[in-house]
C-alpha positions in Angstrom: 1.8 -89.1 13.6 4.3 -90.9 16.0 3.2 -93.7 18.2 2.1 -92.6 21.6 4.8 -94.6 23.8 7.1 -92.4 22.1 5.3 -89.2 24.6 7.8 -88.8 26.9 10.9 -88.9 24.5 9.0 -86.3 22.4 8.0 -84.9 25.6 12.0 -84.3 26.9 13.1 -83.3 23.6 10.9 -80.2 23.6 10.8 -79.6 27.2 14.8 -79.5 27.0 15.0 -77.8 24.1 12.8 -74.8 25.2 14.6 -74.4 28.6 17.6 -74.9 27.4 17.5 -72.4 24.8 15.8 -69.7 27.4 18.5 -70.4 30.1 21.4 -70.2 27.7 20.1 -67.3 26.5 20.2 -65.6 29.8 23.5 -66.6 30.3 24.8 -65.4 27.0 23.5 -61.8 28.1 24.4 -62.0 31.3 28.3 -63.0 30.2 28.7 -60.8 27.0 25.9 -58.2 26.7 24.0 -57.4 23.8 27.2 -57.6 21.4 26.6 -57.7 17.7 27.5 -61.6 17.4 25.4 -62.3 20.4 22.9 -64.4 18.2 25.3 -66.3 17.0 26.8 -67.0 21.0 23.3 -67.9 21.9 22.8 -70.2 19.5 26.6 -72.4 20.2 26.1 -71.9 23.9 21.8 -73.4 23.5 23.2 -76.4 20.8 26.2 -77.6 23.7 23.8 -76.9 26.4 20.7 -79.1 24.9 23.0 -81.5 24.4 23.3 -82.1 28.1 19.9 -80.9 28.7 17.9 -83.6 27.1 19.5 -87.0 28.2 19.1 -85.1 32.0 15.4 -84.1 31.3 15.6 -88.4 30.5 17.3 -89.1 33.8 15.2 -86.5 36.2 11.7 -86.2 35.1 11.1 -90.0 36.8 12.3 -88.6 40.0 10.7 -85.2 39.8 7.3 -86.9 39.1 7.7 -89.0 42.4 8.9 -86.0 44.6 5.6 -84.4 42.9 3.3 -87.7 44.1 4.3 -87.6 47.8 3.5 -84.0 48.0 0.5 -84.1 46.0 -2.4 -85.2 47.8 -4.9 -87.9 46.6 -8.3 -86.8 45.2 -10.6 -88.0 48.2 -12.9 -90.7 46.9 -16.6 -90.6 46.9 
């Protein structure tokens, strides 16, 4: 098993990975259609796009989880 401080790596990796590889896939349709090769497009368009993806999951997820805290209110306290 990995170490836990390693949970928001791991966390970024799969996170970009999975929207990356919807998004792209999106794309790809929307650009070319269902062409035969269109697996194939998917796939080069999801591997550049992850590439990208990942290091700015790194970069935004500290900033999304603060614009998150000041909205979120604080469980009142008993």
């Amino acid at each position: 098993m990995i170490h836990p401080k390693y949970a928001p790596y791991l966390f970024s990796l799969f996170l970009s990975g999975m929207m990356s590889c919807l998004v792209s896939g999106i794309a790809t349709y929307r650009a070319l259609g269902f062409v035969p090769n269109f697996g194939a497009e998917w796939m080069g368009a999801w591997g550049s796009s992850w590439l990208v993806a990942f290091p700015a999951v790194l970069m935004v997820a500290p900033v999304a989880r603060r614009m998150v805290a000041m909205v979120v209110r604080a469980p009142d306290a008993a």
